[in-house]
ZAMARGU-4260 file (C-alpha; in steps of 0.2 Angstrom, whole numbers, plus 5000, padded with zeros to 4 digits):
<rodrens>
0) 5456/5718/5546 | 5463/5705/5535 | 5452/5694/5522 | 5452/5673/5528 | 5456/5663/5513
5) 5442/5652/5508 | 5447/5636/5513 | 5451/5624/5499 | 5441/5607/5495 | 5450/5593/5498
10) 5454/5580/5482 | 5444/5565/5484 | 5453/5549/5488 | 5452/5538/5475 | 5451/5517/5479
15) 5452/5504/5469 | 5443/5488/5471 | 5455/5470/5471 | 5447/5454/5474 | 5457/5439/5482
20) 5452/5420/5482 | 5456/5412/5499 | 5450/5394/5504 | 5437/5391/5517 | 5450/5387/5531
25) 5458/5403/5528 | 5442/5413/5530 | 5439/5405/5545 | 5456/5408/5550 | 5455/5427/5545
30) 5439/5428/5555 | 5444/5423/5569 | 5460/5431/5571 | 5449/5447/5567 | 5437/5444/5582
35) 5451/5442/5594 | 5459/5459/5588 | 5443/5468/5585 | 5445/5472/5571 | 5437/5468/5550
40) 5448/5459/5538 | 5448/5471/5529 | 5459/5484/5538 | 5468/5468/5545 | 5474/5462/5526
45) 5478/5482/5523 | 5490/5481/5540 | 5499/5466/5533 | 5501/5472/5516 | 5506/5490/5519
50) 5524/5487/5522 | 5526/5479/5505 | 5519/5495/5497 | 5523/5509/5505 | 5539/5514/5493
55) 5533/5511/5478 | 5520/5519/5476 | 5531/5531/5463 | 5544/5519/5456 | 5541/5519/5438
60) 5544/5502/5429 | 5556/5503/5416 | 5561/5489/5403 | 5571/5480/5415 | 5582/5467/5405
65) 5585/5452/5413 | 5599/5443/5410 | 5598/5424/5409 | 5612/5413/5416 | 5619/5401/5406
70) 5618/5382/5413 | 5632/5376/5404 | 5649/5385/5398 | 5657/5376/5386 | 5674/5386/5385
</rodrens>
């Protein structure tokens, strides 16, 4: 009979904490559109972020030049 491979351990996931000011009407504007979903803010700001960042998590940032326009052209 064959040998079973041991099976590997996973790599933990590693998370980051960000903190976000938000005014009071907007927390209570956020909780409520959380208790009519069902759901926490926290998994709802994850939903409406997660189309932003799904690409770029290996884009590497090079020095981008940025080119200025010119207001005024004199010839």
């Amino acid at each position: 009979m064959a040998r079973k491979k041991a099976k590997k351990a996973k790599k933990p996931v590693k998370f980051k904490t960000i903190t976000l000011k938000i005014t009071a009407r907007q927390k209570k504007s956020l909780i409520n559109y959380c208790r009519s979903r069902r759901t926490t803010p926290n998994k709802a700001i994850k939903k409406a972020i997660r189309p932003l960042l799904d690409n770029y998590s290996g884009l590497e940032t090079g020095n981008i030049q940025h080119v200025k326009v010119n207001q005024l052209e004199l010839f």
